[in-house]
Wavefront OBJ file of the C-alpha trace (Angstrom):
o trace
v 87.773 104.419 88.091
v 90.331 101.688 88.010
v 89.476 97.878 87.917
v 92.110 95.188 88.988
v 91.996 91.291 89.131
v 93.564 89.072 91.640
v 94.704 85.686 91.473
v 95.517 84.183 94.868
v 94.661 81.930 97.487
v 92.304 82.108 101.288
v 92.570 79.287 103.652
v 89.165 77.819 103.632
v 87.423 79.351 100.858
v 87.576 76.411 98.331
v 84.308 75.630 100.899
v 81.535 76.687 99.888
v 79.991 77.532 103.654
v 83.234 79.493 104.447
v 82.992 81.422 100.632
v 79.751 82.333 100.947
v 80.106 83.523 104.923
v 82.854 85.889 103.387
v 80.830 87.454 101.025
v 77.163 87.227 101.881
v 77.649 90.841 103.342
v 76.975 93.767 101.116
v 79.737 95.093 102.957
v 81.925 91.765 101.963
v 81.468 93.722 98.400
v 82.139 97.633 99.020
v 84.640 98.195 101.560
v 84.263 101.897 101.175
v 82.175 104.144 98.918
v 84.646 103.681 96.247
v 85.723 100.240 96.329
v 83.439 97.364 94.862
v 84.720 94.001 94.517
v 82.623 93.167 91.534
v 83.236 89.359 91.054
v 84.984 86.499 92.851
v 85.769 83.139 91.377
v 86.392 80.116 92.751
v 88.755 77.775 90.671
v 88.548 74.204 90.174
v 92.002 74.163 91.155
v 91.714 75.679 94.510
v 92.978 79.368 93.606
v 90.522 82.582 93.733
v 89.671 85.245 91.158
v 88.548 88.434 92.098
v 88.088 91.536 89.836
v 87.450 94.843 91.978
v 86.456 98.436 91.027
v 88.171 101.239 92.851
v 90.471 104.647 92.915
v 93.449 103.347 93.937
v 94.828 99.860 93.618
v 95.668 100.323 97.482
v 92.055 99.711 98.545
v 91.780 96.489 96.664
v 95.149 95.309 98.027
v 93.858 96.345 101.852
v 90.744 94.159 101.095
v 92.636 91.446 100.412
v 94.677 91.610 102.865
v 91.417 92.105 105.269
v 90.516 88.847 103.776
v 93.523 86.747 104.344
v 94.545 86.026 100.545
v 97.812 84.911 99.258
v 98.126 86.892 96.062
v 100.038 85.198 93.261
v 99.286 87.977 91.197
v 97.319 91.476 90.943
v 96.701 92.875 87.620
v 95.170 96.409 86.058
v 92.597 95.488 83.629
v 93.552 97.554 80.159
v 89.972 96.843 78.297
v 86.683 94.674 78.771
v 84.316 93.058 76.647
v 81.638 91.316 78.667
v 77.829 90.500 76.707
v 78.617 92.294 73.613
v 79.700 95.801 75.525
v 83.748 96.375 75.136
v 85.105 99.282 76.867
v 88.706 100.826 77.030
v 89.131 100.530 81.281
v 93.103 101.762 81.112
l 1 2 3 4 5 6 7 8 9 10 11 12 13 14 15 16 17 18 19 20 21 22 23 24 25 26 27 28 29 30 31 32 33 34 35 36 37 38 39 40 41 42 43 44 45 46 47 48 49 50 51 52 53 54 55 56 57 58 59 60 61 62 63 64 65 66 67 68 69 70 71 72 73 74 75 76 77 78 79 80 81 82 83 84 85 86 87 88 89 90
């Protein structure tokens, strides 16, 4: 399974209301049975980071789209280290 990370932009979700109404859902979080958006990241600077799970990059580019983002930029991730774990993703 792939993972990706977006860098972009939603109108209103530098809010914290609006952010959390868009994502309180579990289904916010797993589109479909093989998409999970994992993390999301609101920056200081008014951007949005999101790292998502999935088969195809497709179904992390519809969710975003389904969200109203403005991607500046959407990136495979090639390997992970998170709490001492590191694993080869790509």
């Amino acid at each position: 399974m792939g993972r990706w990370i977006a860098i972009g932009t939603a109108p209103g979700w530098s809010d914290l209301v609006k952010f959390g109404a868009e994502l309180r859902e579990t289904s916010a979080w797993r589109p479909d049975a093989q998409t999970t958006i994992t993390t999301v990241f609101a920056l200081e600077d008014g951007r949005l980071l999101a790292e998502c799970h999935a088969t195809k990059q497709a179904d992390f580019e519809a969710w975003l789209r389904q969200k109203g983002w403005q991607v500046e930029s959407l990136t495979p991730v090639k390997h992970l280290a998170k709490t001492g774990s590191i694993w080869k993703v790509a």
